[in-house]
C-alpha positions in Angstrom: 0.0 0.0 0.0 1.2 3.3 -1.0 2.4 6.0 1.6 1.2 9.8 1.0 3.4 12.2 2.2 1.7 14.8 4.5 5.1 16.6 5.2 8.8 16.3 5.3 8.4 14.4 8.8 5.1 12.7 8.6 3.1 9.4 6.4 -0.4 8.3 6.1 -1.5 5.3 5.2 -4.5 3.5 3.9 -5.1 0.6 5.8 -7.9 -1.9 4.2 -9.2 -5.2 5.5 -6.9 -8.1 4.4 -3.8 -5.8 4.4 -1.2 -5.4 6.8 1.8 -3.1 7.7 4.6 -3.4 10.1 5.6 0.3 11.8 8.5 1.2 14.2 7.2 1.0 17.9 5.9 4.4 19.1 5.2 5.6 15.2 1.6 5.9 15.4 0.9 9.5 15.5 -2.8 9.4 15.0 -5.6 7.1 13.4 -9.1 7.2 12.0 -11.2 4.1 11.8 -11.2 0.7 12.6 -7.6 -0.1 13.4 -5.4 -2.5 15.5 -2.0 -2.1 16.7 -0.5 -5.9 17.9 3.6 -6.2 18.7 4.7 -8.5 16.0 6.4 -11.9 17.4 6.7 -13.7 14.3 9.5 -11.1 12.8 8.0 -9.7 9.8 6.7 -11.8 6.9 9.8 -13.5 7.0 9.2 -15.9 9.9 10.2 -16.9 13.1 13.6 -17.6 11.5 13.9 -14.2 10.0 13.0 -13.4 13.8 15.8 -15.5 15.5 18.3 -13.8 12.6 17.8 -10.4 13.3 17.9 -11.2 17.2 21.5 -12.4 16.6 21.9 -9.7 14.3 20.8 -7.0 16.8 18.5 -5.8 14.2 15.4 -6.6 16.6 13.8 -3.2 16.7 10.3 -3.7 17.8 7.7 -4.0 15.6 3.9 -3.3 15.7 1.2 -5.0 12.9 -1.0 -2.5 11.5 -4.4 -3.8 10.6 -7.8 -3.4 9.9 -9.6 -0.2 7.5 -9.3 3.6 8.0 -6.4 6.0 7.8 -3.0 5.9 9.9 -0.3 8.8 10.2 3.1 7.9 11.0 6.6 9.7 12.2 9.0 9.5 14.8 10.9 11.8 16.7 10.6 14.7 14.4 13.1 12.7 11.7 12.5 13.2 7.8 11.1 10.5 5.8 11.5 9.6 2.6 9.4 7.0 0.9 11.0 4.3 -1.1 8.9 2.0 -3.8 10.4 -1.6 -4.1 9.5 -3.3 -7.8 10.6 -6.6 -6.7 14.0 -5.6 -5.7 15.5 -5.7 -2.4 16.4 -2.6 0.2 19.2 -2.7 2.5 18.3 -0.5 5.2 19.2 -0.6 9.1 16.4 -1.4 11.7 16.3 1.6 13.0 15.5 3.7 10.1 12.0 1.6 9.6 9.0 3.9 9.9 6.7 1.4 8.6 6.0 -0.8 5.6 4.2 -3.1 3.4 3.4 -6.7 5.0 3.7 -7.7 1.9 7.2 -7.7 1.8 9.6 -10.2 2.8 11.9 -9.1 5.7 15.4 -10.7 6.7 19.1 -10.4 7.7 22.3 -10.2 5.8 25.4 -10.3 6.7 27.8 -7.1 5.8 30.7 -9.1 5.3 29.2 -11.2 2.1 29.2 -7.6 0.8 32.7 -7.1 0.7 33.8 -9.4 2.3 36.7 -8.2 5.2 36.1 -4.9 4.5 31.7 -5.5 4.6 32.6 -5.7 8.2 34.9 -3.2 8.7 32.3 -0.6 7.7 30.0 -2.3 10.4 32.3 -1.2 12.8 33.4 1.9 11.5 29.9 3.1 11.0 28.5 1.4 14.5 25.6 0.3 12.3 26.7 -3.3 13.3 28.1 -6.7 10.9 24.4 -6.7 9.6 21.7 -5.1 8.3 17.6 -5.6 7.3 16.7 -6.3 4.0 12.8 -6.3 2.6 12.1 -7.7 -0.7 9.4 -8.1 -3.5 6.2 -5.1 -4.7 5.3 -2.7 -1.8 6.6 1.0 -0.1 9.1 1.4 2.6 8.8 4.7 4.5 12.8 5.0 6.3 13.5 7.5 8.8 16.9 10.1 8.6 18.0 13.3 9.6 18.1 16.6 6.9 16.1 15.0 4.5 17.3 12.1 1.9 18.8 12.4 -1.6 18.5 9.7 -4.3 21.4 8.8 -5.7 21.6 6.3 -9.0 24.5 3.7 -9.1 25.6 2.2 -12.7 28.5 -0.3 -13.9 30.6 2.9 -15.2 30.0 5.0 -12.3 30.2 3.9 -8.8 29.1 6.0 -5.8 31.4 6.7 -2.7 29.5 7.9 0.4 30.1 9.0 4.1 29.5 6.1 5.8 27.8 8.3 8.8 25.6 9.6 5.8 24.5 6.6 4.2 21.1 5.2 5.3 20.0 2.6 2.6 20.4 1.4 -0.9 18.7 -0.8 -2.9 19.4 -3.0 -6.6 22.4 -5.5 -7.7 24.9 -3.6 -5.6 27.9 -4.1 -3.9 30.0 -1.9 -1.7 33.3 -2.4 0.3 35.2 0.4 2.3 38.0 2.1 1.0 39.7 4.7 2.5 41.0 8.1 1.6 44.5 8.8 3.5 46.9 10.8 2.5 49.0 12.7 3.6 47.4 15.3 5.4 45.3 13.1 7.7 48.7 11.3 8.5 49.7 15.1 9.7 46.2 16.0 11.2 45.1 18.6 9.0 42.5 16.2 6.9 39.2 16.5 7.0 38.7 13.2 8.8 37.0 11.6 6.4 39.5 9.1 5.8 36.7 6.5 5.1 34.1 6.2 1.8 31.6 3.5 1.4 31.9 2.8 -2.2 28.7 1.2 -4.1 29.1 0.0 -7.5 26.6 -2.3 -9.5 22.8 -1.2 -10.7 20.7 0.8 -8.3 20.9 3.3 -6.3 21.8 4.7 -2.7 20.2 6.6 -0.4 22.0 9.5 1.6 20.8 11.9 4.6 22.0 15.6 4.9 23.5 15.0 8.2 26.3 12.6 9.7 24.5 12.2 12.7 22.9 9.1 13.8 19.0 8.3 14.8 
């Protein structure tokens, strides 16, 4: 189901008997209609395994299933969202970033080091996002949480993308990254700008990236 944007910091959604969402915890803002809110157990369409992953993954930011038929408006602590429409592809996104989305999208775990390998974890650590992340895949809308507004970034074959790692907050497609780093000689002297690290992202798709190096 489609997400309507009512401002820069808040969603509504139609909710219609039969359908489902998952939202973030807390996200409900207000609601007209018939509507229940139930914590989700089973982890997402994804199962009780897809549960027990993300709990070893420390991706287990709680959950709430959104159903029944009226209208419900989401945000959370004043962050921008930005809506993302999945055509059967898959979004990499941390936990934390979920607002809400489809139930008709399959939820799981990866692992960031089968993303570049060594260096897939490295970023984990570097960015204190963790050695994995969510993914959701198949037809449905993702509404993701960051701060200063998102911008859209396309990734092709002959042009990678290299991004803050404290600034990236999602990407979806055939896309790999691995972290490279950027010293030279005037971070070896301390007059760099401290951004010795990029998060590069090469493939087909695209990446998404906040206005802002602060985390949620």
């Amino acid at each position: 189901m489609p997400f309507t944007e009512i401002n820069s910091r808040m969603v509504e959604a139609q909710i219609a008997p039969g359908q489902k969402l998952f939202s973030q915890r807390g996200a409900m803002l207000a609601y007209k209609g018939d509507v229940s809110f139930t914590p989700n157990i089973q982890g997402g369409q994804g199962g009780v395994m897809s549960m027990i992953g993300r709990r070893v993954a420390d991706e287990a930011t709680p959950l709430m299933t959104v159903e029944g038929s009226g209208t419900v408006v989401f945000g959370h602590g004043g962050h921008h969202i930005q809506v993302i429409n999945l055509a059967g592809d898959t979004l990499y996104v941390e936990a934390d970033r979920l607002l809400a989305f489809d139930g008709t999208l399959t939820q799981g775990t990866m692992f960031m080091g089968s993303q570049g390998g060594v260096m897939g974890m490295v970023r984990g650590q570097v960015t204190g996002q963790g050695l994995f992340t969510t993914t959701l895949k198949g037809h449905g809308a993702v509404a993701v949480m960051a701060h200063g507004g998102v911008i859209e970034l396309p990734i092709t074959p002959q042009r990678p993308v290299h991004v803050d790692p404290q600034a990236y907050v999602a990407h979806h497609g055939d896309v790999r990254n691995k972290l490279s780093t950027a010293l030279g000689w005037r971070d070896m002297v301390g007059r760099g700008s401290g951004e010795a690290f990029q998060l590069e992202l090469s493939g087909n798709g695209a990446v998404y990236v906040q206005a802002s190096e602060e985390k949620l």
